[in-house]
N, C-alpha and C positions, 0 to 999 in steps of 0.2 A: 566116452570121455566127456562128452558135448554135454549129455545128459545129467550126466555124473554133475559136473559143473555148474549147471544148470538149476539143479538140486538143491546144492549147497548154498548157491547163490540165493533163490529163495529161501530156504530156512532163515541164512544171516539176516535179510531183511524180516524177515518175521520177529528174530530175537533184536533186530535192532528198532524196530517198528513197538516192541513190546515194553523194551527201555525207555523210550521217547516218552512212551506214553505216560511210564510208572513216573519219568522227569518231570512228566506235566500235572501227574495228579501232587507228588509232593509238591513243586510251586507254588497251584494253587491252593495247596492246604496250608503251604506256610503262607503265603499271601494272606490270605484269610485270617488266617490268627493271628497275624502282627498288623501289616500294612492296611489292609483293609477291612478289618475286623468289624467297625462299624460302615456299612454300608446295606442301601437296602437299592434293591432292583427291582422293578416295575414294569415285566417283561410287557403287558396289555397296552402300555403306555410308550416305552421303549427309550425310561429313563433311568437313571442310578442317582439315587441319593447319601452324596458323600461327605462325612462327617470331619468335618476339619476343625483340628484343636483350638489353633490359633483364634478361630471368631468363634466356635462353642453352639457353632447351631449347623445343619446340614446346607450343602449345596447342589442344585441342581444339574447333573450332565446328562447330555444326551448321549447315547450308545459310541457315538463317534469320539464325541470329548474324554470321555473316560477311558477309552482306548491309547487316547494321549497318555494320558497318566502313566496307565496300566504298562505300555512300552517301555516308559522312561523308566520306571520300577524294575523293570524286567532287565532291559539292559545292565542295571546298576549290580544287580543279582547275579545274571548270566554271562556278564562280558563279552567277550569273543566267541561263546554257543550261543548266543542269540537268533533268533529269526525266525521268519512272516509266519513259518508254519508251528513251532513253538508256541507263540501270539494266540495264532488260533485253537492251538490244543487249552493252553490256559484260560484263556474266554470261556472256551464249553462247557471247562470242570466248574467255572465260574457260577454261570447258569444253570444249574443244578443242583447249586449251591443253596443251603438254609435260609442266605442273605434275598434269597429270590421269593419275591412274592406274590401272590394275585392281587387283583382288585386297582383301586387307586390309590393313589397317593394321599392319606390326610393327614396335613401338619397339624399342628399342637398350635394352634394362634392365642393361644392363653401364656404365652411366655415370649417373652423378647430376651434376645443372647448378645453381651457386652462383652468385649472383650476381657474384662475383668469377673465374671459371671453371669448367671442365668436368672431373670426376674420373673416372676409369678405375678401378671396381671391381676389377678382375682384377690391377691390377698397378700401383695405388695411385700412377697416374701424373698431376701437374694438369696440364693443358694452357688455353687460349684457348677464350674459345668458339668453334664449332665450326659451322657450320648445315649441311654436309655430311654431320654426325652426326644421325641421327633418334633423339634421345631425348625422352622427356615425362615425365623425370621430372628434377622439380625442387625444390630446398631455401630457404627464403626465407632462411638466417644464411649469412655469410659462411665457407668454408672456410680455414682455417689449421691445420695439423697440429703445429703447435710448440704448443699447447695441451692442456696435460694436467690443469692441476690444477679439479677435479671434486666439492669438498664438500658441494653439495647434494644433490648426482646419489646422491652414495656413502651420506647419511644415509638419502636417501630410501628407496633400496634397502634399508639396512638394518631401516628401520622396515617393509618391503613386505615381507621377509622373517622378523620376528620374531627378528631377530639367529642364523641359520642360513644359514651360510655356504653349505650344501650348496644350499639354494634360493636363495640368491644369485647363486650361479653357473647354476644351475639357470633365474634369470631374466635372466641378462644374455644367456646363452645362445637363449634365445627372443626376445629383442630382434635380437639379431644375425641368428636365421634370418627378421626380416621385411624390416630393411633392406638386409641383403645378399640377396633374394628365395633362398631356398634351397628353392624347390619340388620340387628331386627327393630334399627329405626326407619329402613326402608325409605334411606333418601338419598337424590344424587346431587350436587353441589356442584352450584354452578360460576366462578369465579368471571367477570368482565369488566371491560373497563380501556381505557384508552391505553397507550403505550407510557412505558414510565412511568408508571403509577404503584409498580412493586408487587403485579399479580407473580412474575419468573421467581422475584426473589421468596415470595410464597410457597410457591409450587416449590423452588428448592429446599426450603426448610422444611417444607413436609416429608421431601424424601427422604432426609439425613431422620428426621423423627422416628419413620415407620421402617429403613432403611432399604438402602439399594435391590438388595436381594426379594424385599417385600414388594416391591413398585415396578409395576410396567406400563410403560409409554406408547400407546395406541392412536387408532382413531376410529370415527363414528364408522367411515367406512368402511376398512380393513374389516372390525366386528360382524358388521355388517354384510358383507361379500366374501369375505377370507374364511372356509370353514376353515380352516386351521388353527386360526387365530383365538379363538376360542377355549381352548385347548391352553395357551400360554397365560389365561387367566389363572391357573389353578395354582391356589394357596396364598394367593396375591392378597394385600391388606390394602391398595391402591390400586385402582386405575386411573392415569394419569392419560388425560385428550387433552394433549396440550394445540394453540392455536385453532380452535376449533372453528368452520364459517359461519357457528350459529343458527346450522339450522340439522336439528335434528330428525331425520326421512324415515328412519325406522326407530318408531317407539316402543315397539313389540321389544325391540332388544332391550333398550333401556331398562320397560318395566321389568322385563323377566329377571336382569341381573339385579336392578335395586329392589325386587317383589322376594330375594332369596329363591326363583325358582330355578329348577335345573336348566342348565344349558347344553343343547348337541351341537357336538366338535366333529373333530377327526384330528387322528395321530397319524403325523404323515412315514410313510413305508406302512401302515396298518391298514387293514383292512374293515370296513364296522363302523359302526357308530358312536360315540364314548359319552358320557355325561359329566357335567363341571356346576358342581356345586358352588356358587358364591362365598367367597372369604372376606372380601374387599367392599369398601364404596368407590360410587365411580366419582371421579375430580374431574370435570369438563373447565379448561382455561378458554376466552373468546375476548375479543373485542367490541362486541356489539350484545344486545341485547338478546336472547336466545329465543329461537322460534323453532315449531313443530312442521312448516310448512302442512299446515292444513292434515296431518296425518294423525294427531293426537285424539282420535274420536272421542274414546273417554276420558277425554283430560288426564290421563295417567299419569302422564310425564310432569304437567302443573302442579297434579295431587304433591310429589315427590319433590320434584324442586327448589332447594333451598339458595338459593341466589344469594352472593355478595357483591358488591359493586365498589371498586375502585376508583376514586377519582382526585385524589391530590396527586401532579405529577412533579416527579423530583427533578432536581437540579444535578443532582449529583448521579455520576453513572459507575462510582464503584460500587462492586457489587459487595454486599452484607454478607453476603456465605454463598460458597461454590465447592466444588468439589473436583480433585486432580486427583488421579493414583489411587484410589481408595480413599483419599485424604482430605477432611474440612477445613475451608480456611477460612475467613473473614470475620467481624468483631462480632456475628451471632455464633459463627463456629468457637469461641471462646468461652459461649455462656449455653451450649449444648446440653451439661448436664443439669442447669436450675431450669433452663427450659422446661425440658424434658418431665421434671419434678414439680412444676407450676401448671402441667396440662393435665397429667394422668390423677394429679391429687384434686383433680377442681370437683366438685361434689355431684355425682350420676344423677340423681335428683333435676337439680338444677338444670345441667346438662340438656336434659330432656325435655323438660318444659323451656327451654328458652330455644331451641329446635324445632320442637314439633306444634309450639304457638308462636313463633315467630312473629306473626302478623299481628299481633298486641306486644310481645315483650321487645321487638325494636320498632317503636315508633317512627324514628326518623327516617326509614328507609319506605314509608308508606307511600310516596310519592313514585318511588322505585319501583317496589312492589306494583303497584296497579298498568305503569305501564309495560311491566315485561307480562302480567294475565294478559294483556290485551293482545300481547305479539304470540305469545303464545298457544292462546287458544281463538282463532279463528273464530265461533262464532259468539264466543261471548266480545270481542271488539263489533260482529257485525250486528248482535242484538244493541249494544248500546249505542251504538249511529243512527241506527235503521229503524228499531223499534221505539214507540213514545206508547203511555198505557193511556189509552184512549177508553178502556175498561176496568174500570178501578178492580172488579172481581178478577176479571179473566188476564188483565194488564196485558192485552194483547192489542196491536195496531202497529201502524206503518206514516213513514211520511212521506209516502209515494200519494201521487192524489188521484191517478186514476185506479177505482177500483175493481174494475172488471180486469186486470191485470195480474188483482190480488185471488192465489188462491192459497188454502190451507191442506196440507197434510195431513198424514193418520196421523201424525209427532206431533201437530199443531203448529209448525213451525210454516214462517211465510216464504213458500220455497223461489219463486220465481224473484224478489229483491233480494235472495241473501246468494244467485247463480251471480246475478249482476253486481250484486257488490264485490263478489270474487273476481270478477271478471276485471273491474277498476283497481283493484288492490293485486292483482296479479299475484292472486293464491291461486294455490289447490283445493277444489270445492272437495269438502267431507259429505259422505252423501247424509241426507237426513233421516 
């Protein structure tokens, strides 16, 4: 009779183990065709990219986020049959799902998503949204191009600039290469300047530009030390180092992320190595002038470096645009969309040369310019102290006056005054 019992009792669980199951594959087939029809999974990665109406461009969840969702979903569906183990039958059917893909993740950075449509970078075309299109990057104002008039935008700038035109343009133009991601101009951009001078309220217009979901907020270090962190760069149209101490210790990072080379991460609970292709330029915010400490051997980070410098400080401490809820406020948040339409229409051309010659086409900031090469690069400060050309061919010499002291390198460089000069300046000597 035990037996007998016994029997039975397993079968029912087998046929009731067998329902569950068929319960769990329709869910997730009707899930899939309504609720989450667009979504794409990143198992190598251990993300989900979910396509929400409302903004018109994808968002990013981690496995755990999306579970969130996926419950609340579930519940609204299943009511009082709900639970943990249900959850997890639907996840599985999930993951084996179409929506599941190899490789990584690459958004579409040729399109920005408004709430009122989807714009084509390349050929300033609006169309509908889109979920066929894989972009994540998105704007919280509405797009209108019939918007041009711009008065706060235009004073601001001019107060940002100290009424120089030549850095005006100079700054609209670096505006332009982050919202139109112009990474194969291979520069990092270096904002500094005293306090109240309007670098914050910068750095927040940039981010309402390029939007929230594009822009992450790092630092030299974390990059630096966190392999994780690495990893949360991908698809990003900004990196934002805000408060930075000005001196940057690894310029291997630097160059690699503004050189477009691949970068090794890790995915945390993953095991492996991953690689993160660059989307973004990096935005370094400082208060002081920015140095390599002595690490920039080949001046790479100099090469790249396009510096602004802030120096009218304001009176007034409300802020020009900020951001609560999702939501823009202040008198530049009102002129979001002629902004927007005064950056991306300024002519690539120009753009280009007024970036990548800087050093001719803003004049005014030559004064700027020469003293941040010198903090910068170690021994081009310790050649122009140390060295006088006492050889008009070879322009080589010293103004040390004992010369059995001096000796030369295979480099040619005067090694023993340039140990001591570091030693007085309280750098780190680059070897020669």
């Amino acid at each position: 009779m035990n037996k007998s019992t016994s029997s039975d009792d397993h079968e029912q669980e087998i046929v009731d183990g067998d329902k569950k199951l068929k319960k769990a594959n329709v869910i997730a087939f009707n899930l899939l065709e309504k609720d989450f029809k667009y979504i794409k999974i990143f198992i190598a990665h251990k993300v989900v990219y979910y396509y929400v109406d409302s903004l018109g461009h994808y968002k990013k969840l981690f496995y755990d986020e999306f579970k969130v969702i996926l419950t609340k979903v579930l519940r609204f569906y299943t009511k009082d049959l709900f639970s943990s183990n249900l959850l997890e039958r639907v996840w599985k059917k999930i993951l084996v799902a179409d929506q599941c893909l190899v490789g990584s993740p690459e958004a579409n950075s040729g399109y920005a998503a408004f709430p009122n449509g989807l714009l084509d970078l390349k050929i300033f075309e609006f169309i509908e949204h889109n979920p066929e299109i894989f972009t994540t990057h998105g704007n919280s104002f509405d797009y209108d191009p019939n918007v041009t008039d711009t008065p706060h935008f235009n004073l601001f700038l001019e107060i940002l600039s100290c009424g120089h035109k030549d850095r005006e343009m100079y700054l609209r133009s670096l505006i332009n290469c982050v919202v139109m991601s112009r990474i194969y101009l291979q520069i990092v951009i270096y904002i500094f300047g005293p306090g109240a001078t309007g670098k914050s309220q910068l750095t927040s217009l940039l981010r309402v530009l390029v939007g929230d979901s594009s822009t992450i907020s790092t630092t030299l270090n974390a990059l630096s030390s966190d392999q994780f962190e690495a990893n949360n760069l991908k698809n990003m149209k900004m990196v934002l180092v805000n408060d930075s101490p000005g001196i940057i210790k690894d310029s291997s990072l630097v160059k690699a992320y503004s050189g477009n080379d691949e970068l090794r991460g890790r995915v945390i609970y993953n095991q492996g190595i991953t690689s993160i292709v660059p989307t973004g330029i990096i935005v370094i915010v400082g208060n002081e002038p920015i140095t390599t400490d002595g690490a920039d051997s080949g001046n790479a980070v100099g090469h790249r470096l396009r510096i602004y410098e802030t120096e009218k400080i304001s009176e007034s401490r409300i802020p020009l645009i900020y951001t609560k809820d999702g939501v823009s406020g202040g008198v530049l948040a009102e002129e979001l969309p002629g902004i927007f339409n005064s950056i991306v229409n300024m002519d690539g051309k120009q753009v280009e040369e007024c970036v990548m010659y800087y050093e001719n086409k803003v004049p005014s900031f030559q004064n700027t310019l020469h003293a941040v090469n010198k903090r910068i690069n170690s021994v081009y400060e310790w050649s122009s102290e140390e060295l006088e050309p006492l050889d008009k061919r070879t322009r080589l010499g010293c103004y040390a006056t004992d010369k059995k002291d001096l000796k030369l390198t295979v480099g040619g460089f005067l090694f023993p005054t340039y140990v001591e000069w570091c030693k007085r300046k309280n750098l780190k000597r680059r070897i020669l």
